[in-house]
N, C-alpha and C positions, 0 to 999 in steps of 0.2 A: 504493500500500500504506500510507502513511503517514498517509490520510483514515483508511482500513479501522481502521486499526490503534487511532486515538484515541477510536473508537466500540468498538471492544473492550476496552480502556481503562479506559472510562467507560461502564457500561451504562446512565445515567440517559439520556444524549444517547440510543442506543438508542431506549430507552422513547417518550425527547420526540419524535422524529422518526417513529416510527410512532403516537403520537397525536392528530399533526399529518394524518397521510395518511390515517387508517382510524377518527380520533374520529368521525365523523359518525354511528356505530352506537352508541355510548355513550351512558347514560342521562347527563340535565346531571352530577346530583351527583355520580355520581363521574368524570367528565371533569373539574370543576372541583377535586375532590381531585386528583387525578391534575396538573392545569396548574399550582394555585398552588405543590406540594412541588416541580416541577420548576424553576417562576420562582423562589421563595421561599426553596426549601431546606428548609423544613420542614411540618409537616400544618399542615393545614388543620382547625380547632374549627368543628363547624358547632352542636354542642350547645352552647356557652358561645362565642360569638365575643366578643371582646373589643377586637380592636383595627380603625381603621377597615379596610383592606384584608380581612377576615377577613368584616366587616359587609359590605360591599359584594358576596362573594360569598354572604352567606345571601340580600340584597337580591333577588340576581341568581334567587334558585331559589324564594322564599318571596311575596318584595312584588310580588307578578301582578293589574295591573288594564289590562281592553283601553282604557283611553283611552290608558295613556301609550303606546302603539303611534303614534296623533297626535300626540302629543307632543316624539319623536325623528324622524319624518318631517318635512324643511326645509322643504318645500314647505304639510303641512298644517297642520303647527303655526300658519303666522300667522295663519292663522282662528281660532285657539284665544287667541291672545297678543293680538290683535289690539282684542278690545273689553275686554281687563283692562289693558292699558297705552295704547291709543288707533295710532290707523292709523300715524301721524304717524312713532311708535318701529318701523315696520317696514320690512325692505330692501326696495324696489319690485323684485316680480318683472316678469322680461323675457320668461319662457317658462318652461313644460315641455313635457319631452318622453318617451315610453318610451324612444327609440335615439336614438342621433348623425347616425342618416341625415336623420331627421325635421327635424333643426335647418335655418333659413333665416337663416343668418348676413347675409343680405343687410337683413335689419330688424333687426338688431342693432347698437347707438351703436356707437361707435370703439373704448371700453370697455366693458369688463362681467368679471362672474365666472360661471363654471362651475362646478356643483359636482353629487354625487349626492345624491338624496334621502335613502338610507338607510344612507349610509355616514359615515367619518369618514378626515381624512387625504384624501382624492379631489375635492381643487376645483384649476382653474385662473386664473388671472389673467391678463384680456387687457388688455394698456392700446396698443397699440395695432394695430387688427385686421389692417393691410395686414402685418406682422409675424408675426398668429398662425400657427403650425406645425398645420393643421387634421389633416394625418397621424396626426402624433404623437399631438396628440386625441383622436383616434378610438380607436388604439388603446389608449389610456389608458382609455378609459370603455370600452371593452368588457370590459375587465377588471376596472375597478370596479365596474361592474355587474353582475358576477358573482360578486362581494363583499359578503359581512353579515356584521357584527361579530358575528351570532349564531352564525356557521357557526364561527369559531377562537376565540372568548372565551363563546358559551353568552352574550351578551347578551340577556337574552328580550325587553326591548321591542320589540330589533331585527326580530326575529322576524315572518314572513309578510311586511313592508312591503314593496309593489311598486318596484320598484328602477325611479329616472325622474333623467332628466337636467334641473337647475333653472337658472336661466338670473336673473341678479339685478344690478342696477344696483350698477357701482363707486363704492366711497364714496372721493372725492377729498380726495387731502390735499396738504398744501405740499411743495413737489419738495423731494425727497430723505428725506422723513420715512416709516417705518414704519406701519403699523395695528397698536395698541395692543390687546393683549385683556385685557377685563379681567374674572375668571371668578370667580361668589361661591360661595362653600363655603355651600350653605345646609342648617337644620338645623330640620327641621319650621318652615317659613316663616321663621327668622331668619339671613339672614344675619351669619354672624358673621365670618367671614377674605373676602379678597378678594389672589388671583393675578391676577399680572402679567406678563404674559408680552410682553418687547419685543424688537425687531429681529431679528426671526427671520431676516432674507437677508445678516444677518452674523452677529455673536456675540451667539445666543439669550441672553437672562437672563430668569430668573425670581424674583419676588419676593411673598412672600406680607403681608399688611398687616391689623389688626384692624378693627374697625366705625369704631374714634376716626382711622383710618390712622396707624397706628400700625407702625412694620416689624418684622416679628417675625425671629426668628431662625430660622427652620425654613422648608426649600424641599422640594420631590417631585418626582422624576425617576423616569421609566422606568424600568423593571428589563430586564435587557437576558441574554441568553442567551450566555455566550460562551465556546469550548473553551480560551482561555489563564486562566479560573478556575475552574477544577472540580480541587478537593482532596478528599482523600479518599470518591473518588464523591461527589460532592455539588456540584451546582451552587448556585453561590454568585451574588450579587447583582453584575452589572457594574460597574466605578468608571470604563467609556470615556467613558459617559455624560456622567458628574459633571465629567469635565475640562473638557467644549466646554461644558454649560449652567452658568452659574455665578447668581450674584445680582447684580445691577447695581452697578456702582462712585461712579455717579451718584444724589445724591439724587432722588428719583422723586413728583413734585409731585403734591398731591391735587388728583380730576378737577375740570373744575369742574361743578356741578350732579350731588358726588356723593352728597348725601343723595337727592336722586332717583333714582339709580342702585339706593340700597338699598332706596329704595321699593319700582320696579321687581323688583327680586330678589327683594321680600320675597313680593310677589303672587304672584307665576308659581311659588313654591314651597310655598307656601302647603297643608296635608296630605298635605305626603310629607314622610317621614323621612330622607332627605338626595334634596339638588337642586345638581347645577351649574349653576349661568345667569348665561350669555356673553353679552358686553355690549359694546358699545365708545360713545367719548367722543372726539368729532370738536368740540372748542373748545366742549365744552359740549351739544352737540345726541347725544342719546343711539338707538343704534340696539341691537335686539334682535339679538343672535347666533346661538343655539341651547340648548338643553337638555339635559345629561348627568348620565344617570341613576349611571353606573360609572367615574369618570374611571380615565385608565390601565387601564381592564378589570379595576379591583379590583387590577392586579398591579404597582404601584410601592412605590417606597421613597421613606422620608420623612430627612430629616438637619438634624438629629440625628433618630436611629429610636425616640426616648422621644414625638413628636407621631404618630405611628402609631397608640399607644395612648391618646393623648389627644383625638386627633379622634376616635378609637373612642369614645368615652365619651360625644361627643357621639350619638350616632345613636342613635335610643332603638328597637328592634325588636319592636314589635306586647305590651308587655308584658313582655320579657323583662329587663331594666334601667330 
């Protein structure tokens, strides 16, 4: 009685959880009216957006061209990325596959990574395979697989991509060290911030840095849905988040060969009006990550929440700013 009781409560929860189970019949825009007042707290301006979160979803319903459908697919994009940054910058694929049955782990190195093609969040890491848990795998990617970012966020590029299992050489690093990601906020081809995102399989930090690398004061974290903050009906912004992700206590050394880096980011975003492009920096030899058109689904929080509105300012929308 006491689940029952807090969804009568609070009828926004209500709301959220049945537009979680039955949004698939809703038109985008107002699903994504409907998602961001629930993540957010407040409406959603699709006639004047103003701040980045806000842009991100007119992005989502307005900036419709079928390449970038290639372009968030892991598997097709590095035909795309491939003769504008050179072969050299891309992960050696090991396979694809439609299913997990398909897979012949028996031609597969000792290590490797897993991941799907059209998701996010859904990769594994093998390093060493007489170890890997192929059970668990399995069930993991069948559930992935029947996962698209377009199906619970209305991400349109995601949209139709055939869901495949890709198969990609692990990139090695000196025992004990983490994979570095390092993700550029770009803004009609300039990147101008660059997130840091280190030690994810302890205590995640994230740090955001300028073109000069330069550390800024302002980080983005998830927005997170959670029944011990909701006052006065109104779901508010989680702070579980913010406790476990912080900003590094460590000075955070510039990469090396990171004017390359910005090269890199600057081509691949090159007439879109905003572009993530993930990147990492293994002693200098740069590999291509992926492409994100929506980071956090449009639906995070910035701290301090006055860069919200200022990376909004950057995004120019077809004329409208």
């Amino acid at each position: 009685m006491g689940r029952l009781q807090k969804y009568l409560d609070h009828p926004l929860l209500i709301g959220y959880a049945l537009l979680m189970r039955y949004g698939r019949w809703i038109p985008d825009k107002l699903y994504l009216r409907l998602q961001y007042y629930f993540y957010m707290g407040k409406k959603l301006d699709l006639r004047n957006p103003k701040t980045f979160t806000e842009k991100i979803q007119w992005l989502k319903l307005y900036n419709r061209k079928k390449e970038y459908h290639q372009l968030v697919d892991k598997y097709e994009v590095k035909g795309v990325v491939a003769p504008i940054i050179g072969e050299d910058h891309v992960i050696p694929t090991l396979g694809v596959w439609d299913s997990f049955d398909e897979i012949d782990f028996s031609k597969l190195p000792d290590k490797f990574v897993l991941k799907t093609t059209q998701g996010s969040h859904s990769s594994l890491i093998c390093r060493n395979k007489c170890d890997f848990d192929k059970g668990k795998a399995e069930k993991l990617f069948k559930v992935w697989l029947r996962t698209s970012p377009y199906d619970k966020f209305r991400e349109w590029v995601y949209k139709g991509i055939k869901p495949r299992i890709l198969a990609e050489q692990y990139l090695e690093l000196e025992e004990g060290e983490d994979l570095v990601d390092y993700k550029f906020y770009c803004f009609a081809g300039e990147p101008l911030y660059c997130q840091v995102i280190k030690d994810r399989t302890t205590q995640e930090t994230i740090d955001f840095f300028d073109r000069d690398w330069i550390h800024q004061e302002f980080f983005g974290l998830q927005s997170k849905i959670t029944q011990s903050k909701i006052t006065q009906s109104k779901i508010t912004q989680s702070k579980i988040t913010q406790s476990k992700i912080t900003q590094s206590k460590i000075t955070i050394a510039r990469p090396i060969n990171y004017d390359k880096m910005l090269e890199i980011a600057g081509k691949l975003s090159k007439g879109v009006p905003f572009l993530r492009v993930d990147l990492y920096n293994l002693e200098g030899k740069i590999y291509f990550g992926e492409l994100t058109f929506y980071p956090a689904a449009g639906l995070g929080y910035f701290t301090p929440e006055e860069w919200n509105l200022r990376l909004g300012d950057l995004i120019k929308l077809n004329g409208k700013d």
